[in-house]
N, C-alpha and C positions, 0 to 999 in steps of 0.2 A: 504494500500500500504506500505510493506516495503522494506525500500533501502538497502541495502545489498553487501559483496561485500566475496568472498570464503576465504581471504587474513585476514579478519575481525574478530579477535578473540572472540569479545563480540557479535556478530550477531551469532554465531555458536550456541552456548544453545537456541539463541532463535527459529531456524526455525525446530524442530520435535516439537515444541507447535505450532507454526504457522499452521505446520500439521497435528496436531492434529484439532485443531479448525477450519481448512479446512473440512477435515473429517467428521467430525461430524456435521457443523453449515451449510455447504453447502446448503444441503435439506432447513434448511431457510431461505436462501436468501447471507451467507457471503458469499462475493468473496476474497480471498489473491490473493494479483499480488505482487510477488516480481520484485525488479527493478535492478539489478546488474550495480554496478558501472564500468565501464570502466576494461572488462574484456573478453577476447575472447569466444568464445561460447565452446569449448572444455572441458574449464576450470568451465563453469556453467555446464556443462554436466556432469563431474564428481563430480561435488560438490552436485548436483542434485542426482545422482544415489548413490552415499556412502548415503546420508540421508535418501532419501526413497522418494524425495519431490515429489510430481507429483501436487501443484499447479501452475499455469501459474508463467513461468521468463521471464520477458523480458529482453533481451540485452538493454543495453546503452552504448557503447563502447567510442562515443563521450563526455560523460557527459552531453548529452543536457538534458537529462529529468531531472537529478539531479539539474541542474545548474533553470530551470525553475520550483521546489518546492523551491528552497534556502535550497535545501541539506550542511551541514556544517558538517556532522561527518555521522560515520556508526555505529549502526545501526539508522535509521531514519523512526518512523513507523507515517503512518498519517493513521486515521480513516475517512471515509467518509460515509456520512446519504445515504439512498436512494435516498434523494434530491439532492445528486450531493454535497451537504454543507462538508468542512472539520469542524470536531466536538473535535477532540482531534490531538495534535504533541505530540509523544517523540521521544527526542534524546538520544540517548542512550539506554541499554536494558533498557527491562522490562522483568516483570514477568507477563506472559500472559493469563496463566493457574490461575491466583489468584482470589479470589472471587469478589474483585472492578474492575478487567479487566473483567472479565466474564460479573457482572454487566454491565458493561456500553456498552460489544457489545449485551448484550442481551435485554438491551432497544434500540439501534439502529436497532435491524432486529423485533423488536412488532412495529416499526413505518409502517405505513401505504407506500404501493410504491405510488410515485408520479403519478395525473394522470395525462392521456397528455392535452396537451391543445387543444381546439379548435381552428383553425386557418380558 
């Protein structure tokens, strides 16, 4: 999940690697949901279309979903397991395409999906 906002100059380099690794990692299993900070939809829409994005954005125009991770800066990426478990925060960029970033979602999608429980 990264938090994100069009306004955001340091989030900007990061979302055509976001896309990129949408792209590609989807087939095994990554999902990107970007979360836009308190921004009309117009405005993710073009910000969407100039980059090429076609991973899920969700609006947050309230700040509520920001304000319920302890969003504090943009960009804001959280990594989450199959298991629902968050595994890694950054605040601020990153370099997403780098060999230690690769690493580490490439051991998060060889983990096994959770199975359901019996109830």
């Amino acid at each position: 999940m990264n938090f994100w906002a069009s306004w955001c100059a340091e989030c900007r380099p990061e979302m055509p690697v976001l896309e990129q690794l949408h792209r590609e990692l989807a087939p095994q299993g990554l999902a990107v949901i970007g979360i836009n900070a308190r921004e009309e939809q117009g405005a993710v829409r073009r910000y969407a279309n100039e980059l090429g994005l076609s991973f899920p954005l969700v609006l947050d125009p309230d700040g509520k979903i920001n304000a319920q991770y302890g969003v504090v800066g943009l960009p804001t990426t959280f990594l989450v397991g199959r298991d629902g478990r968050v595994v890694a925060l950054a605040v601020g960029p990153r370099e997403w395409a780098s060999t230690p970033a690769r690493a580490l979602i490439q051991a998060l999608l060889a983990e096994p999906a959770p199975r359901p429980s019996a109830e």
